[in-house]
N, C-alpha and C positions, 0 to 999 in steps of 0.2 A: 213693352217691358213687363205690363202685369200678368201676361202670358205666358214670358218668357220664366216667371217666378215661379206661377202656379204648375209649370211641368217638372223643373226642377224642386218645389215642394211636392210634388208625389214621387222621384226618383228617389229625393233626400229620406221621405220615409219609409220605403222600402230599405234602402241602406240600414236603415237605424231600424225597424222596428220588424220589418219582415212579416211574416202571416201569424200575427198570434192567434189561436188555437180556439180562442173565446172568442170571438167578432165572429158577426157572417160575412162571410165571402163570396162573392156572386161566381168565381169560377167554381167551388164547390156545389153552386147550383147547376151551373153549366153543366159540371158531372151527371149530377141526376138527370137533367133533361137529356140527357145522350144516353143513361142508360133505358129511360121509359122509354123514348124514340125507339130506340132499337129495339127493345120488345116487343114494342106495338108494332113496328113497319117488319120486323121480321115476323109474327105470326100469320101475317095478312099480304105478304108480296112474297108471292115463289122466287122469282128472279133475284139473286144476293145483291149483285151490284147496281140493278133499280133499288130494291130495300136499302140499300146503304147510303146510294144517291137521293133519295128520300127525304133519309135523317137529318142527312147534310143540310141538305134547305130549308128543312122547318126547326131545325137546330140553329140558324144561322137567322132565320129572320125571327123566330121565338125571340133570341137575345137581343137584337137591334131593335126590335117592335119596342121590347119591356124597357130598353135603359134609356131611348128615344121618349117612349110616353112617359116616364117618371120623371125627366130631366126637362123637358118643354111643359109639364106641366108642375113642377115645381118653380120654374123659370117665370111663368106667369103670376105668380104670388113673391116669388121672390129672389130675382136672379142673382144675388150675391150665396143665398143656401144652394142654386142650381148649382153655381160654381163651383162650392165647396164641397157638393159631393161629387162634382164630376171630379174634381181633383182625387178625390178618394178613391173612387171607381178605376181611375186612371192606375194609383197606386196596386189596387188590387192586382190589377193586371202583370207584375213586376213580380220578378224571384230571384231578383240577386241574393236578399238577404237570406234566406232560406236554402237556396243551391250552396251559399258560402258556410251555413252554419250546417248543414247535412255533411259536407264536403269536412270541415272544422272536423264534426265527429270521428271521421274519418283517420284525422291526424290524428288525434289524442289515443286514441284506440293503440293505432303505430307507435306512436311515443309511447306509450305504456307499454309497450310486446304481446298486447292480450290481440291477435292477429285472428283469433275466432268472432270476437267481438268487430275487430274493423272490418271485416270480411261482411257480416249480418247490417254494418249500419253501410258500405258501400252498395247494399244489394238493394237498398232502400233508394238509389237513384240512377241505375244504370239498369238494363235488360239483360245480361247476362249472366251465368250461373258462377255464384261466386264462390260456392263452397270448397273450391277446392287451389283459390288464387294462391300465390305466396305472396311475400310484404311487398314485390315490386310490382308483380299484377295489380294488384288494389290501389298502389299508387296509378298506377296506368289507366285503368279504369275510372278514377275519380278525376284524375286530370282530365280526360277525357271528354266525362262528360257534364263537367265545368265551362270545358272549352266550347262544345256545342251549343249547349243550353245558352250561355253567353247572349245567343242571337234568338231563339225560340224566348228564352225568361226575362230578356231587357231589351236586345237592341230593337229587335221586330216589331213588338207592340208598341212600342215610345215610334219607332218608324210609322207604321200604318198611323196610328192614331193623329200623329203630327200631318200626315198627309191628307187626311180627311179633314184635318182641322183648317186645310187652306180654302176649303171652300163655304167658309162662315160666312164672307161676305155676301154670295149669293142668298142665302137665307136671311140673313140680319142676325144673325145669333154668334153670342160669342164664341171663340175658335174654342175654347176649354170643352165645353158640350159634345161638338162635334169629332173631338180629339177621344174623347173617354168614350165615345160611340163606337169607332176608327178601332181600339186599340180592342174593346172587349168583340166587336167584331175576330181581329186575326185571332186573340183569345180563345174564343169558340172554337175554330175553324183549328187551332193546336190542338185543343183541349180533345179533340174526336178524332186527329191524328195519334196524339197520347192515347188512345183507348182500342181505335180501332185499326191503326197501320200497321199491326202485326203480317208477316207473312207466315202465317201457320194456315189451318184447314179453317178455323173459327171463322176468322176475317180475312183471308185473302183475296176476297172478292168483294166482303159485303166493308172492307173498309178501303178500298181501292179510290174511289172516288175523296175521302176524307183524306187520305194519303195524298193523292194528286195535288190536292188544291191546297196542303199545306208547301208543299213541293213548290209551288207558285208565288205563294204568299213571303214565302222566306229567300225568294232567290235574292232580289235584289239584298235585301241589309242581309243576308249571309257573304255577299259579295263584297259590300260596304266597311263592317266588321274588323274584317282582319286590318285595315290600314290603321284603324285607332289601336286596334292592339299591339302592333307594331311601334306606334305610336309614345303608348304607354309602356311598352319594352323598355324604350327610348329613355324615359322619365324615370324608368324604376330603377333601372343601370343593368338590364340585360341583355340578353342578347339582341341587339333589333337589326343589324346585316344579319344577321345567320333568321331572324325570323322572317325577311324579306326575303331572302335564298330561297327557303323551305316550303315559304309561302304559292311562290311563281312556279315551284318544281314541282309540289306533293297534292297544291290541293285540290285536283279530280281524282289521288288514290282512292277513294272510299265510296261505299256502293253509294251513300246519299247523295245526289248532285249538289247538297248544302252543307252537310255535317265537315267533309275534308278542309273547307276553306278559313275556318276559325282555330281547326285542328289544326293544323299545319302552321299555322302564326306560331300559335301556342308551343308546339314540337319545338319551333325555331328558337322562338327566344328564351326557351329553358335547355337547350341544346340536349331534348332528348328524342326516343322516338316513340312512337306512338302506333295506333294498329297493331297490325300482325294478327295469328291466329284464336280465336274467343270460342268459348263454348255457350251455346244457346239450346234452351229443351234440351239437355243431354246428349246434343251433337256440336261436333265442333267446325263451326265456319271461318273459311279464311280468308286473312282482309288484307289488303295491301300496306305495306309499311308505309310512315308518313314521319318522314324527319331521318336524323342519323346517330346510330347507336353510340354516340360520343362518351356513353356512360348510363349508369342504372339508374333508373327512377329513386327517388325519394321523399319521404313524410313531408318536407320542405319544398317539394316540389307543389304540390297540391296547398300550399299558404301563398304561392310566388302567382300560381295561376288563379287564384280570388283576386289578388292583387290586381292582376293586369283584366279581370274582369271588369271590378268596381272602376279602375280608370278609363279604360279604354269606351264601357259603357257613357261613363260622364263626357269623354271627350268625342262620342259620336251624337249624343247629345246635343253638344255643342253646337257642333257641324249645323245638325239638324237646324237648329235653332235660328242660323246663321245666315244657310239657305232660306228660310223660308221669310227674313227680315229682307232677303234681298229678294224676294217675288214678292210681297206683299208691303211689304214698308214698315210693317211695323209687331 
C-alpha cells in the first residue's frame, strides 16, 4: 500500500506542479551529460555509430551509477529521506504537466486568433516547421504530439521504473528506490533519443544506436497505452468504438514503430485525423494518414487530448499497480 502511494504521489505532483523552472532537475543534467558525451566521444572516435554507441553507455550507467549511489547511500542514514527523494526523482521523470501546459499555450494563442504566436509556442514541442501552419495544422500538430509524448513523458518511465521496482526483493531494499533507478534509467535513454534521433547528416549515424534503444524501450507501454486511452475515451464521453476502430486499423501508419499506436487512439476518439504531409528542414515529408477526416481539427481538440492523457496515464497506472500486487503481493 505505501508503494502503491508513494507512485501515485509522484504522478500526483507532476499533474499539479510540473517542472518548475527554479528546482534542479536531474534530466536537465541528463542533457548536459549527453552534450559533453558527445563532444568528447566525438572528437576521439572516427567511426559515428561507435561514437554514438559510446555515449549511449556511459550516458546510461553515468545516470544509474549517480542516482543508485545517492539513494543507497542516503538509505543508510535514512531510508524514509531515501524514499522521499526517490519519490522525487520518480516525479522528475514525468511531463504530463508540462506537455499539458505547453500544449494550453497552444490553445489560448487559437482562442485569441494571434495564429503567429500559436504557431512560435507549438514549435516549442514538436519537430516540424511551423511557420507557415494554418489554425488546423497547429491544432494537428499539437494533438499530435500530446498524443505521442503521452507514452515517452508518463506512461514509459512510470512503466520501466515500476518494473525494475519488482526486483527489490532480491536486494532487500525498497521497491521506490529501485523504481526511481527504473524510470530515470528509460529517462536517459529518451532524453539521447530527444537529442540525437534526428535523421539529418548530424546524427544519422552517430545517434542511430540512441535511436534503437529508445525504439525498444517504448515498445511494450506504446503498445499498452492506447487501451487506457481508449479507456478514458470511455470516461470522458468520447469517442471509444471509433478510438478502438482506428486504433486496430491505423496504428503502424507512421514511420515510428511506436508513435502511430497512441496516435491513432487519440485520431479515434476525437473522430479526427491525424498525419498526413509535414514539413521538416525546409522539405516536406509524407506521412500516412491515421484516423478519418470526419472533420477539421480544433482549439478544443488539443484540451480533449490532455484530458484523455491525464486519465488514461492514471488508469495505466492503475493497471501497473495492480499487476504488480498480483506477482508480488503486495
Amino acid at each position: 500500500m505505501i508503494y502503491a502511494l508513494q507512485i501515485f504521489l509522484a504522478l500526483l505532483l507532476d499533474f499539479v506542479l510540473g517542472d518548475p523552472r527554479s528546482w534542479p532537475h536531474p534530466v536537465k543534467m541528463i542533457g548536459w551529460l549527453c552534450q559533453r558525451s558527445e563532444q568528447f566521444f566525438r572528437a576521439r572516435l572516427k567511426n559515428e555509430v561507435v561514437a554514438g554507441a559510446v555515449t549511449v553507455i556511459v550516458v546510461l550507467s553515468l545516470t544509474v551509477m549517480t542516482a543508485t549511489l545517492i539513494l543507497l547511500g542516503l538509505h543508510r542514514t535514512s531510508p524514509i529521506l531515501a524514499d522521499i527523494l526517490a519519490v522525487f526523482l520518480l516525479y522528475t521523470t514525468l511531463a504530463a504537466r508540462d506537455l499539458a501546459r505547453h500544449s494550453e499555450d497552444v490553445y489560448h494563442y487559437l482562442q485569441a486568433d494571434d495564429l503567429p504566436a500559436a504557431r512560435k509556442a507549438v514549435a516549442m514541442i514538436v519537430g516540424r516547421d511551423t511557420e507557415a501552419l494554418d489554425r488546423a495544422a497547429v491544432c494537428r500538430a499539437c494533438v499530435e504530439t500530446v498524443a505521442e509524448n503521452t507514452v515517452d513523458g508518463v506512461t514509459a518511465p512510470v512503466f520501466w521504473g515500476i518494473v525494475c521496482g519488482l526486483s527489490a526483493p532480491f536486494f532487500g531494499l525498497d521497491a521506490i528506490l529501485l523504481t526511481a533507478i527504473g524510470a530515470l534509467f528509460y529517462k536517459a535513454a529518451n532524453t539521447m533519443d530527444s537529442m540525437f534521433g534526428y535523421k539529418n547528416r548530424q546524427y544519422l549515424l552517430f545517434g542511430r544506436v540512441a535511436a534503437r534503444l529508445d525504439d525498444v524501450l517504448n515498445f511494450l507501454p506504446a503498445r499498452l497505452s492506447p487501451f487506457f486511452l481508449i479507456v478514458a475515451a470511455f470516461f470522458l464521453g468520447l469517442h471509444y468504438r471509433q478510438a478502438t476502430t482506428i486504433f486496430l486499423r491505423d496504428r503502424l501508419q507512421h514511420a515510428s514503430p511506436n508513435a502511430g499506436h497512441p496516435e491513432a487512439a487519440v485520431a479515434g476518439a476525437l473522430g479526427v485525423r491525424l498525419g498526413g504531409p509535414s514539413r521538416y528542414f525546409g522539405g516536406i515529408v509524407e506521412k500516412p494518414f491515421i484516423g478519418d477526416n470526419d472533420r477539421a481539427l480544433d482549439p478544443e481538440d488539443i484540451l480533449k487530448t490532455n484530458r484523455l492523457m491525464y486519465l488514461g496515464s492514471l488508469l495505466f497506472m492503475l493497471f501497473l499497480l495492480g499487476g504488480r500486487f498480483l506477482v508480488v503481493g503486495i
